[in-house]
N, C-alpha and C positions, 0 to 999 in steps of 0.2 A: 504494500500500500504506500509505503513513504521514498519507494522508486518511482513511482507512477506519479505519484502525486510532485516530485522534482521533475518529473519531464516534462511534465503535462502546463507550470511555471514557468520552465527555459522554454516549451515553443510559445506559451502566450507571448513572454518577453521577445523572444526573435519575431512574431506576426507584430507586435507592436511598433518595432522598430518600424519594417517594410511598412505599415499602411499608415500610423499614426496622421503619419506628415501631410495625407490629403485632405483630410478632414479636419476641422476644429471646430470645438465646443464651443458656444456662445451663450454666457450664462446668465442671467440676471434675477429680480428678484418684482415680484408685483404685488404692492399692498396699496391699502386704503385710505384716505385721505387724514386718516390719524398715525399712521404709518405702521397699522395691523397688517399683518401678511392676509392674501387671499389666498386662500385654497382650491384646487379644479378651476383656476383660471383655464381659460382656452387660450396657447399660443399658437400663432404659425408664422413662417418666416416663409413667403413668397418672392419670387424672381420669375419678373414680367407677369405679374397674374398667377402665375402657375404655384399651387403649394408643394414646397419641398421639405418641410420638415412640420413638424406640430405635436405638442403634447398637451397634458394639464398641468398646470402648478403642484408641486408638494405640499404637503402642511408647513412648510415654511415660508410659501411662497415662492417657491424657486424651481426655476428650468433652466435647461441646460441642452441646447440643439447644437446639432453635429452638420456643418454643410462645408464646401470648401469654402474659404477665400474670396469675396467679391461683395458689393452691395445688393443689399436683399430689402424688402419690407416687411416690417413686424407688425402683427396688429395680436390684438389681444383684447378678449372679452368676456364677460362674466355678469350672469342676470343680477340685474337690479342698480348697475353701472353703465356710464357712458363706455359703447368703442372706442378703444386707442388705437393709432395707427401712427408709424415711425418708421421713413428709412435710417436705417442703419450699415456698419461696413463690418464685415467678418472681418478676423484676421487671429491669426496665432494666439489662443487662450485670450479671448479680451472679455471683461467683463464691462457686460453693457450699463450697469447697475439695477437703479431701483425704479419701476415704472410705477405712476400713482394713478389708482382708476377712479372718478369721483363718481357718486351715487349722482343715476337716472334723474329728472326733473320731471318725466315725464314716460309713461311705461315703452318698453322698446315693444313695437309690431311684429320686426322679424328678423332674423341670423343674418348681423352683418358678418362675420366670419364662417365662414363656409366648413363647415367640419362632418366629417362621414359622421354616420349614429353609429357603425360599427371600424372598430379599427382592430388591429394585433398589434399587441407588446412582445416583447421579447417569451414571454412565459405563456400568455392569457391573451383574452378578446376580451374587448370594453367596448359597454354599450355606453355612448354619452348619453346618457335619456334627455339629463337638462336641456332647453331650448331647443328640443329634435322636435319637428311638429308631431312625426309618426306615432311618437309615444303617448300624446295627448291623450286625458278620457282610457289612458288603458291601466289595468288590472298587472300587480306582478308577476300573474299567471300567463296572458297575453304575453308580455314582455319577454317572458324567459321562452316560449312558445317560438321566438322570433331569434334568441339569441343562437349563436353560431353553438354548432353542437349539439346544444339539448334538447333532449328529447323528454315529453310528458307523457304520464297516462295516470290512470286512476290508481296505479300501483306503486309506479316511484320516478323517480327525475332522472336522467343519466346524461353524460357527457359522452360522446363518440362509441354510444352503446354498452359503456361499461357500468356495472354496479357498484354500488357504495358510494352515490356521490351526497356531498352535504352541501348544506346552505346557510347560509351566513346574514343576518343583518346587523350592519354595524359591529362586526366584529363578536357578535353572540349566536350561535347557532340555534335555528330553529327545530328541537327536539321532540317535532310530534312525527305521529304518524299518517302515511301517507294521504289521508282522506283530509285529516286536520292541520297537515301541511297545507295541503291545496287551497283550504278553507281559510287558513292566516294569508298565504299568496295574494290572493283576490285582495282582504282584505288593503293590501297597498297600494297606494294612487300612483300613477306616472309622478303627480304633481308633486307628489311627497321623494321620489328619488334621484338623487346625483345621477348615478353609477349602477352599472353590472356588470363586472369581472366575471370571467369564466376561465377556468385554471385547469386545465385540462390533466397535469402531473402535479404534483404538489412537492417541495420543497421538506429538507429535514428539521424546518422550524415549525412544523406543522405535524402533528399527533400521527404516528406510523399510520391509524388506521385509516385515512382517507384515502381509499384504493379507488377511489371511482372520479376526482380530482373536485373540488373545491366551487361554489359558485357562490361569490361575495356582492353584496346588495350594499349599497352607499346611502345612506340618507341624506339629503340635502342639508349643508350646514351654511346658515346665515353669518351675520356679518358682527351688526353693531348694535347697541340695547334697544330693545324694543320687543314686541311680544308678535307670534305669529304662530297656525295654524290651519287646518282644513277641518270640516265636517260631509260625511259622504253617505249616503242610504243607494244602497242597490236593491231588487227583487232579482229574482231568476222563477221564474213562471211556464211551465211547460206539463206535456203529461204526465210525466214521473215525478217530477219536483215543483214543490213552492218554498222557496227559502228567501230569508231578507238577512240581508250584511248592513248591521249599520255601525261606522265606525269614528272616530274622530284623533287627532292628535292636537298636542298644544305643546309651542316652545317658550320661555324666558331666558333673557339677557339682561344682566346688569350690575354692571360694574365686573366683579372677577368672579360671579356667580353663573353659570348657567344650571335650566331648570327645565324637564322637559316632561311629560305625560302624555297616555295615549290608552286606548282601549279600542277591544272591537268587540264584534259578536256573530253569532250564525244561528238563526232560531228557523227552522223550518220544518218537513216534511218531506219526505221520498218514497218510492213504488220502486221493487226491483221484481219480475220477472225470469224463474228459470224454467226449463225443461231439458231432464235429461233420459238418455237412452243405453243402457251398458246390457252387451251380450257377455256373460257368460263362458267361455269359448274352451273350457273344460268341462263346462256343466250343461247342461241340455236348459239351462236357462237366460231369459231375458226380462231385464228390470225398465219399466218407462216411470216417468216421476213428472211430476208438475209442483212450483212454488211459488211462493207470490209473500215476499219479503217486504213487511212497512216498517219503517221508523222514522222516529222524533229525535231533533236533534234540538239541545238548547246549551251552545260551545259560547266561549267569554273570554275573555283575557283581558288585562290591564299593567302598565309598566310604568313607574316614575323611577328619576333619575336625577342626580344631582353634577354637578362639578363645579370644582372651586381651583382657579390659579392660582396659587401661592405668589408665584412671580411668575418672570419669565423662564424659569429655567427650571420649579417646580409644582408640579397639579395635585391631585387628590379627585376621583370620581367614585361614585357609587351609586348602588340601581339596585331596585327590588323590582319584581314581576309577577302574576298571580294567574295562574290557569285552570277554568274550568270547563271539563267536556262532558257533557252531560246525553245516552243515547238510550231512548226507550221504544222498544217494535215485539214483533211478533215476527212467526214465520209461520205459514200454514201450509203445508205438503201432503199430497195423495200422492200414495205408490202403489206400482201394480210388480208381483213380481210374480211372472209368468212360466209355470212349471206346469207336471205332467196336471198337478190341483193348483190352480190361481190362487195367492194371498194378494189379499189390499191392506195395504198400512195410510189410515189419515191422523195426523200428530200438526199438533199446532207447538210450537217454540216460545215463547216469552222470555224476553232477555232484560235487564233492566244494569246497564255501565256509568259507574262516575270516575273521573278522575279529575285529582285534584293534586294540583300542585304548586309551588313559590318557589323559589330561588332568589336569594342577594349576590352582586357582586362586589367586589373592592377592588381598586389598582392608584397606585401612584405610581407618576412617570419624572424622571429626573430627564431633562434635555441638556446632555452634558458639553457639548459645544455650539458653535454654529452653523456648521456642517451636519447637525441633522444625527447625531449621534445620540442615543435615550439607555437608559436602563429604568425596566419597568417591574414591576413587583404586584403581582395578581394574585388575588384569592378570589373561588368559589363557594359557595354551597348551595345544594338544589335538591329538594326532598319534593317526591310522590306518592299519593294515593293510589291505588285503585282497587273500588272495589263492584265486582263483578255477579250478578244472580239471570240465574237461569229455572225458568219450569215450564217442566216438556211433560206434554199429555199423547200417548197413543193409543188407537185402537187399532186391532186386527181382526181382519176376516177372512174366509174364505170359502171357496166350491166344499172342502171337504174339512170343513172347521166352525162351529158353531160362534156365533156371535161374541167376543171376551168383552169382559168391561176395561174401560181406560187403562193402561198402565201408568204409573206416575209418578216421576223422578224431579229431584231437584238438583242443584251444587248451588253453593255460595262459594266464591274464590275473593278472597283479600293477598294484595299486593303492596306494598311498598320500597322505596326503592331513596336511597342517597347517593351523593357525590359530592365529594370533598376533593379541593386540588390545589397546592402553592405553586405558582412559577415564579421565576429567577428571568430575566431575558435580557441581555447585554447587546444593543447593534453600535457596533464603534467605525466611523467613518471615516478613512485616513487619509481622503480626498475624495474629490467627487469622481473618481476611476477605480478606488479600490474600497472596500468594506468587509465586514466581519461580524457574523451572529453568531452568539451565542449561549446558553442557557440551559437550565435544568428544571424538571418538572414533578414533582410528586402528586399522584390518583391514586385516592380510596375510593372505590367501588364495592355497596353493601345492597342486596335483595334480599329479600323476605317475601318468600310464598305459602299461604294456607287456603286450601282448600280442603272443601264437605263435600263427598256427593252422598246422596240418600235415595231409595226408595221405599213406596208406602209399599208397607208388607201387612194387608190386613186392614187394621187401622190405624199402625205406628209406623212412623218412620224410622228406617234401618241402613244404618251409614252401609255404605257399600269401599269395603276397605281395600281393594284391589285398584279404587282410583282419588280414592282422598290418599292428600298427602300434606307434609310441611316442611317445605326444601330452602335455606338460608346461604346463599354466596358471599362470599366477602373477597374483593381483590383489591389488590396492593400492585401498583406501574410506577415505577422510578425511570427517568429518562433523563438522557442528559444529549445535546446535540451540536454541531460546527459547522458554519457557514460562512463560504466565500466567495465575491463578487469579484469579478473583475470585468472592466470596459476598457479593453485595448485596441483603440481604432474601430477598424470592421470587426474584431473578435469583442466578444464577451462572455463571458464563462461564470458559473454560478456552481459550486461544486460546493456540496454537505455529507455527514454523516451525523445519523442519530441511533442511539444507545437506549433500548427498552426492554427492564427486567420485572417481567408477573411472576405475581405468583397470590395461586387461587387455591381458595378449600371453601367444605362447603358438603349441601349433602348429606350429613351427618357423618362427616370424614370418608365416605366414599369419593369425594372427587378432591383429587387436589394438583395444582400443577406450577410447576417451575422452568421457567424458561426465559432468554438470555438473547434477543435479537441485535442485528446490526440491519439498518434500515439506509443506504448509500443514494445518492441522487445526483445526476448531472445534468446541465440545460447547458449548451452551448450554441451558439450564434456565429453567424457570418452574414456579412451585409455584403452581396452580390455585385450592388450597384454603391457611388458615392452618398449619396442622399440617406442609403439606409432603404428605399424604397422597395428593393427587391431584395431577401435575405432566405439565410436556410438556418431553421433552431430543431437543434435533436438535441431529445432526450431520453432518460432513464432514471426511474425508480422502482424503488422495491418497498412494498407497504405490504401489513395485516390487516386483515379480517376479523374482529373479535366476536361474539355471538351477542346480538341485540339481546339482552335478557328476558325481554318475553317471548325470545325462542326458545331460552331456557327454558322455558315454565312448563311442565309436564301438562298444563291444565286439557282437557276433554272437553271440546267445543264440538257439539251435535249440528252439524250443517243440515243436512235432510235426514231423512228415514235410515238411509244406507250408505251414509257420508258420513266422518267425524276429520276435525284438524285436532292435532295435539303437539307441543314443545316438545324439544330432544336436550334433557340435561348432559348429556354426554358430550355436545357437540365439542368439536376441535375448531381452536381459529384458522383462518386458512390464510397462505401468504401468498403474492400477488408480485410481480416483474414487468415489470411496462416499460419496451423500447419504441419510441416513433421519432420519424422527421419528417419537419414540415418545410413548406416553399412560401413565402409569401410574396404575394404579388401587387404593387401598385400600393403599399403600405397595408392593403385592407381585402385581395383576395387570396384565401388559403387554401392548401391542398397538401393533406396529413395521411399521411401512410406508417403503418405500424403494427406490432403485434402484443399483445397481454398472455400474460403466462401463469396459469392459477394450478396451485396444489392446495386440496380440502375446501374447494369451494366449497360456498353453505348455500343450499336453496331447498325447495321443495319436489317431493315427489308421490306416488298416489300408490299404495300396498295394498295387497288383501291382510285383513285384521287375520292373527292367527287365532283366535277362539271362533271366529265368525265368517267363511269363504264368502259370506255374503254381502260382509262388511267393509265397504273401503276407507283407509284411514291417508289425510291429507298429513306428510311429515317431513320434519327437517331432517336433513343428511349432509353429510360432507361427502363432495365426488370427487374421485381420486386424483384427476389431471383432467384439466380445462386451459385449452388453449385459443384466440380469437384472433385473425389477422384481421385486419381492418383499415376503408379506405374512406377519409372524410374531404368533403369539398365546400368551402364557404365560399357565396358568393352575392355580397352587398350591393346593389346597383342602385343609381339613382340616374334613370332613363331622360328624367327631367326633370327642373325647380318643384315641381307640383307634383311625382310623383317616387315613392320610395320603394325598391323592388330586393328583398332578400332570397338567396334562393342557399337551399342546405340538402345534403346528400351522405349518408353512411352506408358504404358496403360491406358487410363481415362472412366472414367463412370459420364459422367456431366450429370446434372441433373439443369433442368430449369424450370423457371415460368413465363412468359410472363407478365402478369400483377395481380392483387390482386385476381381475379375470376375465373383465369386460373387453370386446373390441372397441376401437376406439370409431367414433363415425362422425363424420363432416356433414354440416347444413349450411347455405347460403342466406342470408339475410341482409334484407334494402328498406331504410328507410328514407323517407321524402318528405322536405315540408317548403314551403313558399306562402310569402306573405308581403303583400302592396298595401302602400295609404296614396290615398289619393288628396291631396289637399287642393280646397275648392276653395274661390272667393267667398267673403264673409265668415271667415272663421269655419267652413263646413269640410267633415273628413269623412272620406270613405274608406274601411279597414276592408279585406278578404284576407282568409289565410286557407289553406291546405295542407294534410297531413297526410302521409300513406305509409302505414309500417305491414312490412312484408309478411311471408310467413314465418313463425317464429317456435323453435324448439329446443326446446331445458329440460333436460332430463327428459322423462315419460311424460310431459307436460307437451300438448301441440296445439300453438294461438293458430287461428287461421285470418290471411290477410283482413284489413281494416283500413277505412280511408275516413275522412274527416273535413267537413269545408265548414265556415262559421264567416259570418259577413258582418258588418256594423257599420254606423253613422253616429258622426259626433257634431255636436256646435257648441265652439267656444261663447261663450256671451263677455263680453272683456277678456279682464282678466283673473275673475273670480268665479266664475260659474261654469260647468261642462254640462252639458248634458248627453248621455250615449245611452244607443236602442243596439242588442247585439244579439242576432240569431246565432245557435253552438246546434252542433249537431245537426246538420242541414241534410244530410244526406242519410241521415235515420236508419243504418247502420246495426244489424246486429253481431253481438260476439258470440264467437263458434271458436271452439279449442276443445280437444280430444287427450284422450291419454289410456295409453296401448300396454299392456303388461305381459305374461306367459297365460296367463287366466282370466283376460278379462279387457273384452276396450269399449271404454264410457264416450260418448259424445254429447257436451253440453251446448245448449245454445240460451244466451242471456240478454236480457233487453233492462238496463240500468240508465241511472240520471243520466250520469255522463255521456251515453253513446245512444239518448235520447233528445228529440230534437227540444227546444226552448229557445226561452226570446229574456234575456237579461236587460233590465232600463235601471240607470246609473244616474246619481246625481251629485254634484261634490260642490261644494262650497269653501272658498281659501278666502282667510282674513288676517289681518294684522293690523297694527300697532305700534307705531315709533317708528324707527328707522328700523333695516333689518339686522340680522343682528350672526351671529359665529356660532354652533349649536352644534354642543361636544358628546360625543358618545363613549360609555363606560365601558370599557375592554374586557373579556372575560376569557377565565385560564383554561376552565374547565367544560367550554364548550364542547368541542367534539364528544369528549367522554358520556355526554349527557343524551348525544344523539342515538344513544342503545337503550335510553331510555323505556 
């Protein structure tokens, strides 16, 4: 390692030599008429019209463009400020200084600097959402639907079709699950966001287990004291769903205080729709089923937050947050299981789930020079409820079976769960070409599960002790990691390792585990052409997998008559290898070729129960080697001023192995998505977007093809008012996915909210107060860890 890593220094050093000298940095600094830095300023430095370089400001204000030698024009802009516009003269490291932006007089109508909504960084794709019209009137659901990469559905988010990706706002991750992720999502306005990063490989400053790479949400930070925020009411109205999102935020500034609050909510109603069909193909039998699934949803959440500057050089933040998910339904199922004598099974389900949770964060930040240099000090904690009741009624009949009475079972499952986390995090900056991360992290990880199942025997209820349980984990992660940046000319190189030792028991001393990882990452870059415009960035890392803890959870979830899911406490975490390179084109179109390399992946698959051939049970497993080549293509257009064209493309050929004896087999997979805004006089937008995910197979699990169209209309009214009407699911679309065994292949077909058609109408109202104002968000350590929540 410490040969490689001296060689890998002497060629950066000799590439720096050779190219250094064509290009130079030109650095300066942009704040505000008190001489605050601004933040995601917009720069570009143009020559003759044409833009050649552009980024955003840092948190300190400061940029740093790379072009040769000659006169350029700067212009730089940032909402709620006048346009500046400067010729300037490059030459050999010059610092251009301090640009001062004065607050607007009057609101700006439209983008005097011209900037893509989608760009590539060295690592990531950034959606400027600020001042992009296409974003107006949209949902962070929308938004990420659009960004390069990712892909949606009602199960999980992914980047370039890989699993385990997380999400981030403000630096805190959003640690629900997938239906009440989507549901916080929506809840976000365009109007409320900076920023979306999309982080395809993730760095060693960042928790091993983000195998599926990182997507970072920016909330808009204001300027100067004064008070501001938005209020927003949605409905979603269609066959299957009525649900209303009403949400609001509120910021404070003033003096060396900032003060911010927000809440949202989801109170609705849904209809799902199955029917499924499984032959038998050992047994001279066939099973047809019909369901028809309601539920109440009444979800909440609320978050304040404090910061206080010390000075210039030290802060203090803190945030408490409160989550409520609240889900009440039924399920009602007729089954026919057709033998040489017919039985009919009809069983109604009642479910009744709350979960209930808070989390505080802490962090102070020392800004140790002016170069942008900090040592930060974070503490979490984040504790969970949940508790979970189930009561299931069936009757049986049949040809050659007299009438039974109900049978009737219960469970009650209680869950709770903590996370506790310190980190340490040193970034020292020893010029603006070279830096250095570094830090150590300590996670306690504690779960607590009990569950009752029961049935009436008679007239008393009789625990059935083959599936009540009471299973307690405790894990313990010490990490420690190193990070190095380098910007040598056309090269730059980002190279880390990180250090992460578990160790878990639990169980009742049946499970316990000790293990000792090295998690290695490299990004490296070459800029093609001088501007930087054309470049090639490959990379490599290596991340885990650890097990969401309510995969853990043994618990016995009765889907239908002849269906159950249940957790696997045994699982193993599974570790992940991710090589790609990219090409980027024109600053802003990509084309990603690569391969991902999985040992013990974790996902699902469908068994016959071994007490019951008749019974299928839905389970986690680890599969022995998973491998995914994959071919991604981003391409942002903007055909005209008036119109915005994204177009996105992933090819994968994975290739799987079930367990050690298994052959190994290959499937093709394509997905598609595109989406245009049309901007119309008088404030009027038109959105379409398109989806098309291929067919798709995991294990014993087979999706079959699905496409997607959704269309909308927005009208700005000023500057404070949106209003949007948005059809989803246009093309009314049902899901069909199979799953093939030695014994037995099921074909289900489902008709749900999501891939049912509806007509969402939005309203949002933005207000403030004083001037605007700088609006700080509290850093949290133990985000990731909270996402297994």
């Amino acid at each position: 390692m410490k040969t490689w890593t001296i060689f890998l220094v002497a060629v950066a050093f000799g590439l720096q030599s050779a190219f250094a000298a064509r290009l130079y940095p030109s650095k300066g600094r942009v704040v505000n008429e008190q001489g605050q830095a601004i933040e995601y300023a917009t720069v570009v430095l143009l020559d003759e019209g044409e833009q050649v370089a552009g980024m955003a400001t840092d948190p300190e204000g400061r940029f740093s463009l790379k072009v040769p030698s000659g006169d350029y024009t700067l212009q730089i802009q940032y909402l709620g400020y006048e346009p500046l516009t400067r010729s300037v003269r490059v030459e050999a490291d010059n610092d251009l200084g301090d640009f001062t932006l004065h607050a607007a007089t009057t609101q700006i109508e439209g983008v005097v600097v011209k900037a893509q909504l989608i760009r590539r960084e060295a690592d990531r794709f950034v959606m400027d959402v600020a001042n992009a019209p296409a974003a107006i009137g949209k949902d962070g659901v929308e938004l990420l639907e659009r960004a390069p990469g990712v892909w949606m559905d009602n199960e999980r988010i992914s980047i370039n079709g890989k699993s385990g990706t997380k999400v981030f706002v403000n630096d805190r991750e959003l640690r629900l699950e997938p239906e009440q992720l989507t549901t916080y999502l929506r809840s976000l306005r365009a109007e409320e966001i900076q920023k979306i990063e999309v982080i395809p490989t993730t760095g060693a400053d960042h928790d091993a287990d983000a195998t599926g790479g990182i997507i970072r949400i920016t909330l808009r930070k204001q300027r100067e004291n004064g008070m501001q925020g938005s209020l927003s009411m949605r409905t979603t109205q269609g066959c299957r769903q009525h649900a209303y999102y009403p949400g609001g935020n509120i910021s404070l500034h003033s003096g060396k205080w900032d003060l911010n609050a927000s809440a949202w909510g989801n109170l609705g109603s849904s209809v799902s729709l199955t029917e499924e069909n499984t032959v038998y193909t050992t047994q001279q039998k066939e099973l047809r089923a019909h369901s028809r699934l309601e539920d109440t949803d009444r979800n909440g959440g609320a978050t304040v937050g404090a910061f206080y500057e010390i000075n210039d050089r030290h802060s203090l933040g803190a945030e408490f947050s409160y989550l409520h998910l609240g889900s009440e339904g039924g399920t009602g199922t007729t089954t026919d299981l057709m033998t040489r004598s017919d039985t009919n099974t009809a069983s109604h389900y009642a479910n009744n789930n709350i979960i209930d949770g808070y989390e505080g964060t802490f962090n102070y930040i020392w800004k140790i020079d002016t170069l942008g240099s900090t040592l930060k000090v974070l503490g979490d904690y984040a504790h969970r409820n949940t508790d979970a009741a189930n009561d299931n009624r069936s009757r049986i009949t049949g040809t050659e079976l007299p009438e039974t009475p109900d049978s009737l079972y219960r469970d009650r499952t209680r869950s709770s769960y903590d996370v506790a986390a310190l980190t340490i995090a040193l970034e020292k900056k020893f010029s603006p070409r070279w830096s250095l991360k570094a830090g150590a992290k300590y996670t306690r990880n504690e779960m607590r599960n009990n569950a009752l199942y029961e049935y009436l025997h008679g007239e008393s209820w009789t625990r059935n002790e083959a599936q009540s349980f009471e299973i307690n984990y405790t894990e313990h992660i010490a990490a420690a990691y190193g990070v190095v940046s380098a910007d040598l000319g056309r090269w730059s190189l980002v190279a880390g390792l990180r250090g992460e030792y578990t160790h878990t028991y639990g169980r009742n001393g049946t499970v316990a585990q000790d293990y000792f990882s090295l998690f290695p990452n490299a990004n490296l870059s070459f800029k093609l052409t001088e501007n930087g415009a054309w470049s090639l960035v490959a990379q490599y890392a290596r991340t885990i997998e650890r097990p969401r803890f309510w995969c853990l959870t043994p618990q016995r979830s009765q889907i239908s008559d002849y269906t159950y899911q249940i957790g696997n406490p045994l699982l193993n975490p599974a570790y992940e290898q991710d090589i790609s390179l990219t090409l980027v084109m024109a600053h802003k179109y990509t084309l990603t070729a690569g391969v991902q390399l999985d040992r013990d992946e974790i996902n699902q698959t469908m068994r016959t129960d071994a007490d019951n051939p008749d019974m299928l049970g839905i389970l986690w497993v680890n599969f022995d080697r998973t491998k995914c080549w994959y071919l991604a293509a981003n391409l942002p257009f903007q055909p005209a001023k008036w119109m915005q064209l994204n177009l996105g493309t992933n090819f994968m050929r994975r290739g799987q192995r079930l367990d050690q004896h298994a052959p190994e087999t290959f499937r093709n997979i394509v997905f598609l998505n595109a989406s245009t805004t049309f901007s119309l006089p008088g404030k009027w937008y038109i959105d379409l977007s398109y989806r098309y995910q291929g067919r798709l197979e995991i294990g014993s699990i087979l999706l079959e093809p699905m496409q997607f169209l959704n269309a909308g209309v927005k009208k700005r009214f000023g500057e404070r008012f949106t209003l949007s009407v948005t059809g989803y699911a246009l093309l009314n679309e049902v899901q069909r996915f199979a799953t093939t065994d030695k014994s037995f292949v099921r074909e289900v077909r489902t008709r749900q909210p999501w891939n049912s058609p509806s007509v969402q109408v939005g309203f949002t109202y933005n207000f403030k107060a004083g001037k605007a104002f700088r609006k700080k968000a509290v850093e949290a350590a133990a985000s990731e860890e909270k996402g297994r929540m």
